[in-house]
C-alpha positions as CSV (number, residue, x, y, z in Angstrom):
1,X,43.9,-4.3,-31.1
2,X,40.5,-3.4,-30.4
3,X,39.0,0.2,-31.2
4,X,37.7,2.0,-28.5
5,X,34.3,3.4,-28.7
6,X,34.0,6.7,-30.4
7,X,32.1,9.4,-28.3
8,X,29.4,11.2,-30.0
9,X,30.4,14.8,-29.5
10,X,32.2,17.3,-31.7
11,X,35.9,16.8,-33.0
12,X,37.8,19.6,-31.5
13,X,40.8,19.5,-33.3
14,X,40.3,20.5,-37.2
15,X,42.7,18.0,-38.8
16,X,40.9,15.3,-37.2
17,X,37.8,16.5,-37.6
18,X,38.4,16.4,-41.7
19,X,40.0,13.8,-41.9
20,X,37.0,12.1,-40.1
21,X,34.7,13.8,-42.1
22,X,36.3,12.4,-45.5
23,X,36.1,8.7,-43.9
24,X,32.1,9.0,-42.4
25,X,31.6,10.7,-46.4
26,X,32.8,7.9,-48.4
27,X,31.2,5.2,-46.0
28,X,27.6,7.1,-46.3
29,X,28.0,7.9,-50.1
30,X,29.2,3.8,-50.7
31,X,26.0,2.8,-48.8
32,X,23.5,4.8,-50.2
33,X,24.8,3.4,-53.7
34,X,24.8,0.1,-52.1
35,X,21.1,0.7,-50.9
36,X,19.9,2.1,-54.4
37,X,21.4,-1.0,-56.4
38,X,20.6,-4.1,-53.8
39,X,16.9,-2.7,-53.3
40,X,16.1,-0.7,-56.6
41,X,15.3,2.5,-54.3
42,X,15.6,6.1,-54.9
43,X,17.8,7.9,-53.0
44,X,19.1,11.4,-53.1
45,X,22.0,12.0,-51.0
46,X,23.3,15.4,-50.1
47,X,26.2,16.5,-48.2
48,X,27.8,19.8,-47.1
49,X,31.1,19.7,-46.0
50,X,32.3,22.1,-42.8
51,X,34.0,24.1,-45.4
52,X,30.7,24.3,-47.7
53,X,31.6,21.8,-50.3
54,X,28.9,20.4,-51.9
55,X,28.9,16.4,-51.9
56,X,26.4,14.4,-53.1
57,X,25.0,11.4,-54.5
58,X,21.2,10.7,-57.0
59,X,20.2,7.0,-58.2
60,X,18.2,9.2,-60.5
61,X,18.3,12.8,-60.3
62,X,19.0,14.9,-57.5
63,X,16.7,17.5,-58.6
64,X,13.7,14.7,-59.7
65,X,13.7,13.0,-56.0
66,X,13.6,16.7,-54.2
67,X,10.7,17.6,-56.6
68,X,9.0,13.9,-55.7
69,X,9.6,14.7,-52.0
70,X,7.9,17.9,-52.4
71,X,5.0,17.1,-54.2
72,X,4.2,13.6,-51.7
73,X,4.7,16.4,-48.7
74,X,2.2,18.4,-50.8
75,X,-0.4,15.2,-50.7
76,X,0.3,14.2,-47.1
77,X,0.2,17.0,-45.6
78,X,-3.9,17.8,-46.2
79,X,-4.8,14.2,-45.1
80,X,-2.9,14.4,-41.8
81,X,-4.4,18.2,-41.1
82,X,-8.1,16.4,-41.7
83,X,-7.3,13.5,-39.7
84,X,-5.9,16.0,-36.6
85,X,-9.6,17.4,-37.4
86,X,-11.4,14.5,-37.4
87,X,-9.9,13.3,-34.0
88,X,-10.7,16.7,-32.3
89,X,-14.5,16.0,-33.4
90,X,-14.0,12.6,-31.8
91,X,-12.8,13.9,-28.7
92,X,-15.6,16.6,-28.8
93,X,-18.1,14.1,-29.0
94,X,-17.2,11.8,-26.6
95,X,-16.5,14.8,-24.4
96,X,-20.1,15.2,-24.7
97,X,-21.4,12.0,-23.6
98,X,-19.4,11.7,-20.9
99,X,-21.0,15.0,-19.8
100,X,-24.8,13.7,-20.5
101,X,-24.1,10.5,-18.2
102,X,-22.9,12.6,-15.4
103,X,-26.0,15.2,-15.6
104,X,-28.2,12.0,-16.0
105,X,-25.4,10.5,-12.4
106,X,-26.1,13.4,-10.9
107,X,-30.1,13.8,-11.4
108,X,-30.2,10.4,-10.4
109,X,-28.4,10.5,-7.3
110,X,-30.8,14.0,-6.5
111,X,-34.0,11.9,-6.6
112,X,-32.5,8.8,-4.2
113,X,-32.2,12.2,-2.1
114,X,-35.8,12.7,-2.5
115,X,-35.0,16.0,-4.3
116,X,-36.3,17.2,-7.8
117,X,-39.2,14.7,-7.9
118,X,-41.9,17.0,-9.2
119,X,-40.7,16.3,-12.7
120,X,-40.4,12.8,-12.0
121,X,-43.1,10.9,-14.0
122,X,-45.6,7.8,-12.3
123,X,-43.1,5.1,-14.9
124,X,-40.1,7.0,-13.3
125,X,-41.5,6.8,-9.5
126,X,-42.0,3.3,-9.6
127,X,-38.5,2.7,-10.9
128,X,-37.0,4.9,-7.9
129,X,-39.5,3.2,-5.9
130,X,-37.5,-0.5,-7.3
131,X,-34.0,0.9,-6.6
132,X,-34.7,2.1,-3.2
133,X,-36.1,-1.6,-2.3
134,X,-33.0,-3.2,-3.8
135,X,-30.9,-0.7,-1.8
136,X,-32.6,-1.1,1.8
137,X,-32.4,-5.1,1.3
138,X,-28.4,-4.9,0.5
139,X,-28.3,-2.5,3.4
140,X,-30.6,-4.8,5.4
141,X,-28.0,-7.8,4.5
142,X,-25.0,-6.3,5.1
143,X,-26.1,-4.7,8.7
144,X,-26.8,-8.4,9.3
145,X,-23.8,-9.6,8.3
146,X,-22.1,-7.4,10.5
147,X,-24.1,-8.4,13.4
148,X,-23.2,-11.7,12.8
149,X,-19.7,-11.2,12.5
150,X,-19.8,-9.5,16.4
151,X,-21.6,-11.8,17.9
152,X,-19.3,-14.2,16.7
153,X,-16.4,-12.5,17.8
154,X,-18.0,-11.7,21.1
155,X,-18.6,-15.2,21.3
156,X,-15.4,-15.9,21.2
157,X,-14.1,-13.7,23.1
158,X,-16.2,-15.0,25.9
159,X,-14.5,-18.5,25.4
160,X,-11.3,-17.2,25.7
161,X,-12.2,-15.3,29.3
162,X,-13.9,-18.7,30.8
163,X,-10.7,-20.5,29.8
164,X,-8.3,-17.4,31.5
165,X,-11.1,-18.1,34.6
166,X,-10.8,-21.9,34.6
167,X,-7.2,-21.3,34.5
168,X,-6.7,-19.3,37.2
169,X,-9.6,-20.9,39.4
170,X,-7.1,-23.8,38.9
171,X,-4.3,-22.4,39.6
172,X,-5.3,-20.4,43.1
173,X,-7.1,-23.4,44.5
174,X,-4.3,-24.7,46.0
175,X,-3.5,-21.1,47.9
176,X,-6.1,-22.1,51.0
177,X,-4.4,-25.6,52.1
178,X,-1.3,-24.3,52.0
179,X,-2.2,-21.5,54.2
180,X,-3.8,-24.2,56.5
181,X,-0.8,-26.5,56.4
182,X,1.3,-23.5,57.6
183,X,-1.1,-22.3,60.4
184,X,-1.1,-26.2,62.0
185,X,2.2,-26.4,61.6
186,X,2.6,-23.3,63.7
187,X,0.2,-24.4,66.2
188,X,2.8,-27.4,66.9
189,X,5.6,-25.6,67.2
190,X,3.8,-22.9,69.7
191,X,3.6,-24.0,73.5
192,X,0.5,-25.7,75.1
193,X,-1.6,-24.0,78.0
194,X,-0.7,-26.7,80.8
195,X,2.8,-25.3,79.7
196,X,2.0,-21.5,79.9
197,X,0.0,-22.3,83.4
198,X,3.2,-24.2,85.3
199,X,5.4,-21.0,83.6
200,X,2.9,-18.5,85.3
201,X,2.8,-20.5,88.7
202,X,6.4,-19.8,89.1
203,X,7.3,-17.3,91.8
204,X,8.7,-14.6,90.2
205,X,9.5,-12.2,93.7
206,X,12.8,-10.7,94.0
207,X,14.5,-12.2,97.0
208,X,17.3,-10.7,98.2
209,X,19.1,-12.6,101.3
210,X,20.9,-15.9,102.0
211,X,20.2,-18.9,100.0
212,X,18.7,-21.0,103.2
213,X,16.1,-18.1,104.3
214,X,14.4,-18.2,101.0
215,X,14.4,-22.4,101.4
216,X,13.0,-22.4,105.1
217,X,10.3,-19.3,103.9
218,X,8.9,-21.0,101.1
219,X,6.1,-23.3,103.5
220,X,4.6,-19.8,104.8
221,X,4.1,-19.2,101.1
């Protein structure tokens, strides 16, 4: 059967919580014996119980390893309080530098300006005089490169428009014979002038009266 996983919280009930108590106690008291024999350490082992019973286990002397413990804390504890020291002059120092190279950033940046260069020495000048030169040829290069990367873009762009124009040139060329196609086409199908002369020469009077009248009428036309 397996055990199921014990929760780390506190034992409500009493009876279980002594009897629990009893079984932890042994097991810690058997190891730290263990411990002290298999490694030839010191260990001091004290344990109150929930009721106040004292429990407790000394490979030496219980009282000799609390008095060792207290004089190593005694040692220790001046080392670690100068090394805390020593670290917050570190940080101090470095502090400081890092405050020196931004006043020197920030002088610097002043005389690129053209500000604060009354103090500035002929050595000093010069060297501005050097940076500024370096920093208007990168400036010069890179407004080049730009230009360059435009016009090459415009470039292409331009050979993307006369292909859409050659492409549409193409494609509407053929709109003008088709047009002309239709309009002869039409022309054939529409009557001639001989044909809408002998249409107009027909009489077109009303002639009311017997069939024969109108025949023996039509020579005085």
């Amino acid at each position: 059967m397996v055990r199921g996983k014990t929760q780390m919280k506190r034992i409500e009930n009493a009876t279980s919580r002594q009897v629990t108590f009893s079984k932890r106690r042994n097991g810690l008291l058997k190891k730290a014996f263990e411990l002290s024999v298999l490694c030839d350490a010191e260990v001091a082992l004290v344990i109150f119980s929930p009721r106040g019973k004292l429990y407790e286990f000394a490979s030496c002397s219980t009282q000799e390893t609390i008095g060792r413990y207290q004089r190593h804390v005694r040692e220790v504890q001046p080392a670690k309080e100068a090394s805390v020291e020593d670290n917050m002059q570190d940080l101090k120092e470095e502090t400081a530098i890092l405050v020196k190279k931004i006043e020197a950033v920030e002088a610097a940046k002043r005389r690129l300006l053209g500000e604060n260069l009354g103090s500035c020495s002929l050595e000093e000048l010069q060297q501005l005089e050097s940076q500024l030169e370096r920093s208007f040829h990168k400036i010069r290069s890179k407004k080049n490169q730009v230009f360059s990367e435009q016009i090459k873009q415009l470039r292409d762009k331009e050979k993307r428009l006369a292909a859409e124009n050659a492409r549409l040139t193409e494609k509407y060329e053929t709109v003008p014979k088709e047009s002309n196609m239709q309009m002869i086409l039409a022309e054939d199908a529409s009557p001639s002038e001989d044909t809408i002369s002998q249409i107009s020469d027909v009489e077109t009077d009303l002639f009311i009266g017997l069939p024969e009248t109108r025949i023996r009428r039509l020579p005085n036309a």
